[in-house]
C-alpha positions in Angstrom: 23.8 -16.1 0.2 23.3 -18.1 -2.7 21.7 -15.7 -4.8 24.1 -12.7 -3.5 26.0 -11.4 -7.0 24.3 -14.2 -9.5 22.3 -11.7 -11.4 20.9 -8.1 -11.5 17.8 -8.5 -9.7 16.5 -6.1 -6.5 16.2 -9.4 -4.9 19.8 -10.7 -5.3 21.0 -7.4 -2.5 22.3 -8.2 0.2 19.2 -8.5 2.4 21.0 -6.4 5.9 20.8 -2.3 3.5 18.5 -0.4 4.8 15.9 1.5 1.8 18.5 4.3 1.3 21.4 1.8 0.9 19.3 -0.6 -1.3 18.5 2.1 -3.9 22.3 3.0 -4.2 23.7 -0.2 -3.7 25.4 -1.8 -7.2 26.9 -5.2 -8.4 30.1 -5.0 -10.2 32.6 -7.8 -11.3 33.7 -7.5 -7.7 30.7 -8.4 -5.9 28.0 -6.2 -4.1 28.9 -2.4 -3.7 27.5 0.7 -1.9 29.0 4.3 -1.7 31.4 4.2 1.5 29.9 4.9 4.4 30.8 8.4 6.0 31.0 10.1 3.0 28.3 12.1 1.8 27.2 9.9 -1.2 26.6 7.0 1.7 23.8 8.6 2.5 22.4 9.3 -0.7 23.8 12.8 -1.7 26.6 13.6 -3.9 29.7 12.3 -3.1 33.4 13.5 -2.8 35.9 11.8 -4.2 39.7 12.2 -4.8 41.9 12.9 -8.2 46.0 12.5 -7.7 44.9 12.7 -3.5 42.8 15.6 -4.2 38.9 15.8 -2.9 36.9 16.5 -5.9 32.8 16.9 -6.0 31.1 14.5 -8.4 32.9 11.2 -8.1 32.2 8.2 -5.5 34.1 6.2 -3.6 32.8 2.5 -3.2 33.0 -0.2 -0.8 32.7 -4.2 -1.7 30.2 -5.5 0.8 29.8 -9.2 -0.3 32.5 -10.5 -2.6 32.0 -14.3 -4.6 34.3 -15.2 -7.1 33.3 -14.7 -10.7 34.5 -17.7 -11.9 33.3 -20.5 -9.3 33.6 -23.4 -11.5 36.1 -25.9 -10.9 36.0 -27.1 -14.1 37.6 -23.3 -14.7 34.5 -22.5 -16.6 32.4 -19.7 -15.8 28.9 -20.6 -14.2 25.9 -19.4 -16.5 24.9 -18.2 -13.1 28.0 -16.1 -12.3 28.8 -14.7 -15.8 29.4 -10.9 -16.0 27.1 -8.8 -17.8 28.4 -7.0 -21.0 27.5 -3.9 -22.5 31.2 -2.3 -21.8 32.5 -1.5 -25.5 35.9 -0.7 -23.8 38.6 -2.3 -25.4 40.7 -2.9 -22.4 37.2 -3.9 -20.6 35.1 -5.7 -23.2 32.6 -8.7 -21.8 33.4 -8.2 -18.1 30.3 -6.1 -17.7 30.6 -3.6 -14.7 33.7 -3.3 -12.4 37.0 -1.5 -12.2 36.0 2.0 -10.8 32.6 3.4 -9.7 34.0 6.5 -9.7 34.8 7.4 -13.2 32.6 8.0 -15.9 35.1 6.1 -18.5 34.2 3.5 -19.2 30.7 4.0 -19.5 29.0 0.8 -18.4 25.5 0.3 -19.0 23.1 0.9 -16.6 20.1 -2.0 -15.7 17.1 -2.4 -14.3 17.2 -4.3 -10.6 13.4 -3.7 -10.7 10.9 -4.7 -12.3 13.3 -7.6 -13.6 12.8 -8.3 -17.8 10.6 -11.4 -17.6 9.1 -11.1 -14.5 5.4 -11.6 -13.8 3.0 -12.7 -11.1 3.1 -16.1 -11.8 6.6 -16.2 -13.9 10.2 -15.0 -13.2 11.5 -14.0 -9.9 14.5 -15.7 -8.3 12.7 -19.1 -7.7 11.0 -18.8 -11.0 7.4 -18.9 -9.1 6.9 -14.9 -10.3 6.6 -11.8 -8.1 2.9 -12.5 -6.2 0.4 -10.7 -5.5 1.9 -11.4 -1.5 2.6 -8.0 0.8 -0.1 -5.9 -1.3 -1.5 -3.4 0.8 -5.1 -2.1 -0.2 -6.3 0.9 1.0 -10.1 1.3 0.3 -10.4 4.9 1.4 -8.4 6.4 -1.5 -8.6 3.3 -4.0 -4.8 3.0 -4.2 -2.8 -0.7 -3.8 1.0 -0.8 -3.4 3.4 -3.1 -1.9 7.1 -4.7 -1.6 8.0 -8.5 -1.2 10.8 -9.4 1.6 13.1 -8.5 -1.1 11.6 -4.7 -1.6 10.1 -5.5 -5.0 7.1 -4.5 -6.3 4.0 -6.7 -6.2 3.3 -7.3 -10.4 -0.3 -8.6 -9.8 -3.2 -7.4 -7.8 -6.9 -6.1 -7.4 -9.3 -5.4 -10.4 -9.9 -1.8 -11.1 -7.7 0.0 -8.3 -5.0 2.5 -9.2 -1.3 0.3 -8.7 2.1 1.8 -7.8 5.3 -0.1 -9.4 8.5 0.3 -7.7 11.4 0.8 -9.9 15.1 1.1 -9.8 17.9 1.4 -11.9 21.5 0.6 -11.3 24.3 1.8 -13.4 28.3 1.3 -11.8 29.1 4.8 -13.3 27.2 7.0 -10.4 28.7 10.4 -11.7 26.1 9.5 -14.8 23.3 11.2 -15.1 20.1 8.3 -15.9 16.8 9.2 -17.4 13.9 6.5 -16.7 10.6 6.4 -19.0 7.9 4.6 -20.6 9.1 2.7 -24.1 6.0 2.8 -26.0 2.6 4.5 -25.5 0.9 2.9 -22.5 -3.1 4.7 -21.6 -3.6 5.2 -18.3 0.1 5.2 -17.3 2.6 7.8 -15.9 5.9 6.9 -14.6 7.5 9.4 -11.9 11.2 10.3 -11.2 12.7 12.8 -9.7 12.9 15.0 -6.6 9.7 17.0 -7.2 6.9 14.6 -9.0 8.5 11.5 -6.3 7.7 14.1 -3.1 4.2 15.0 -4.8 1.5 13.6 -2.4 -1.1 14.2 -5.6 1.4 12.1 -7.7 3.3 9.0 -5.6 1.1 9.3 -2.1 3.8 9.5 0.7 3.0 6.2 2.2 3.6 4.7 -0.9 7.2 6.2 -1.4 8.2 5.4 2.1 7.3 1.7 1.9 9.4 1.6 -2.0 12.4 3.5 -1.3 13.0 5.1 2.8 12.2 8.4 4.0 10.8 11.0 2.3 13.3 13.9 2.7 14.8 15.4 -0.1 17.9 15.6 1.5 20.5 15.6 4.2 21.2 19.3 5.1 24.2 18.7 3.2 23.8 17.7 -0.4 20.4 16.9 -2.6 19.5 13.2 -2.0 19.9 10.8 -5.9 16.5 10.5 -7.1 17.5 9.8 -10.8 17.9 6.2 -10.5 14.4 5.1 -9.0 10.9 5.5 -10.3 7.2 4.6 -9.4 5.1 3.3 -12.3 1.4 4.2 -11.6 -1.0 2.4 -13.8 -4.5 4.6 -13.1 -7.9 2.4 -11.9 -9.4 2.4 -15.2 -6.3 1.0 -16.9 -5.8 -2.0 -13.8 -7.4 -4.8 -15.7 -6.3 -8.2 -17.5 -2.7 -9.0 -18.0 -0.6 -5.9 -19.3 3.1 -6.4 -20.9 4.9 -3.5 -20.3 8.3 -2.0 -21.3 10.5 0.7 -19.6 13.8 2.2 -20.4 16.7 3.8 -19.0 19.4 6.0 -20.6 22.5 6.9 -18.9 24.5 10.3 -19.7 28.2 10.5 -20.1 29.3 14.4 -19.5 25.7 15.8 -20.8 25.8 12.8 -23.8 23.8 10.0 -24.5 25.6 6.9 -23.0 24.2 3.3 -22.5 20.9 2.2 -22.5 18.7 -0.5 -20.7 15.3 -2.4 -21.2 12.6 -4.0 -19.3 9.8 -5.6 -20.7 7.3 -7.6 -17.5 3.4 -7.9 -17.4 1.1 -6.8 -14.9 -1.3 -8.8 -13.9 -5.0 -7.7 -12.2 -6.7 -10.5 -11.7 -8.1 -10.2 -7.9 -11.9 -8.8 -7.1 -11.5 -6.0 -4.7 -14.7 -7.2 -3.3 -13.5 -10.0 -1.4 -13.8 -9.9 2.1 -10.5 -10.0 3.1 -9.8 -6.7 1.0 -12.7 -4.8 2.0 -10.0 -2.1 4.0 -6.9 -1.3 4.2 -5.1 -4.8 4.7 -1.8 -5.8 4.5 -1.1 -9.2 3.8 
């Protein structure tokens, strides 16, 4: 509970959302919020909403599933812990970050990465400032892939020595009628990062396993409505490439009615520093 709302990060969600709820689930000036359950967007697809009472496609309604206050100081200063994030350039809204409606597309907030978190390495960053391990990496020896998700479902940033890595990643952005591109910033050899319905769901790109354990089932949707798939991401740095410590940079750009909106940046390092010919990785392990 004491990390619930303190900052952006994957690991600060509440711990209780399943994979589906984790990937839609955003923090706002209010606390912790996911699309309401028992409406379409709750499971992932594309929501209904109402205007003057009205149901109308493309908006959300949201629920607050863990509220703290944003100002717990008693001193009636803001904790550095519990300070809104900017980025609004609202006039009416300006410093207080995300909040108000999750419906709308005005104001445009600005969409962040949850994960990988800017600053974040294998042995630096993460909520306890001890990094984000090489712990819960699952090697498989058979097709020379390693993947895996911490207690928190984020993304191992260090492992084996020459063997192709996925990277989980998510973006969050209060505004979910907003359309969000995610990419590479800079030129990285031996990377690709994958979004989206059709290169997520290709076996030859993001192996099935590997997308089940980062984000929940692998349907593409609910019968009803096409699942969100523009907010989440798998960064796959090829065999050749996995070597040393790499800094790497992503970022996301939000769309406001077909425009250019906000924009967000994460910069973390990758670090392969394991020998996959250790005993205890000699097949697929999970530890």
């Amino acid at each position: 509970m004491a990390t619930w709302n303190n900052n952006d990060r994957e690991e600060s969600k509440p711990t209780w959302l399943n994979k589906i709820q984790r990937r839609l689930c955003i923090r706002t000036v209010r606390g912790w919020e996911i699309p309401l359950m028992g409406s379409l967007f709750g499971n992932g697809a594309t929501g209904y909403a109402a205007t003057n009472g009205i149901p109308t496609q493309g908006a959300v309604f949201t629920e607050v599933i863990v509220t703290l206050p944003n100002d717990p100081s008693t001193a009636g200063v803001a904790a550095a812990a519990y300070t809104a994030r900017s980025g609004n350039t609202g006039s009416s809204y300006g410093g207080w970050g995300q909040g108000v409606t999750s419906g709308e597309d005005l104001p445009n907030y600005a969409p962040y990465f949850s994960c990988p978190f800017s600053g974040d390495s294998a042995t630096a960053g993460g909520p306890a400032s001890a990094g984000v391990t090489h712990a819960n990496l699952t090697y498989n020896s058979t097709s020379g892939i390693q993947y895996g998700v911490n207690k928190y479902g984020v993304s191992s940033l260090g492992g084996l020595t020459g063997v192709t890595a996925y990277i989980k990643v998510v973006v969050n952005d209060a505004n979910f009628t907003n359309t969000q591109t995610i990419g590479l910033s800079g030129t990285y050899n031996g990377f690709n990062l994958y979004t989206g319905p059709v290169d997520l769901n290709d076996a030859t790109k993001v192996p099935a396993a590997v997308f089940n354990t980062f984000f929940g089932a692998t349907s593409t949707d609910d019968k009803v409505s096409a699942y969100r798939y523009d907010n989440i991401g798998v960064l796959v740095v090829g065999g050749q490439t996995a070597s040393g410590n790499m800094t790497v940079s992503l970022k996301a750009q939000d769309f406001l009615s077909g425009a250019s909106g906000a924009s967000a940046f994460t910069t973390f390092t990758l670090q392969f520093d394991r020998n996959r010919t250790n005993t205890v990785w000699a097949s697929t392990t999970t530890c």
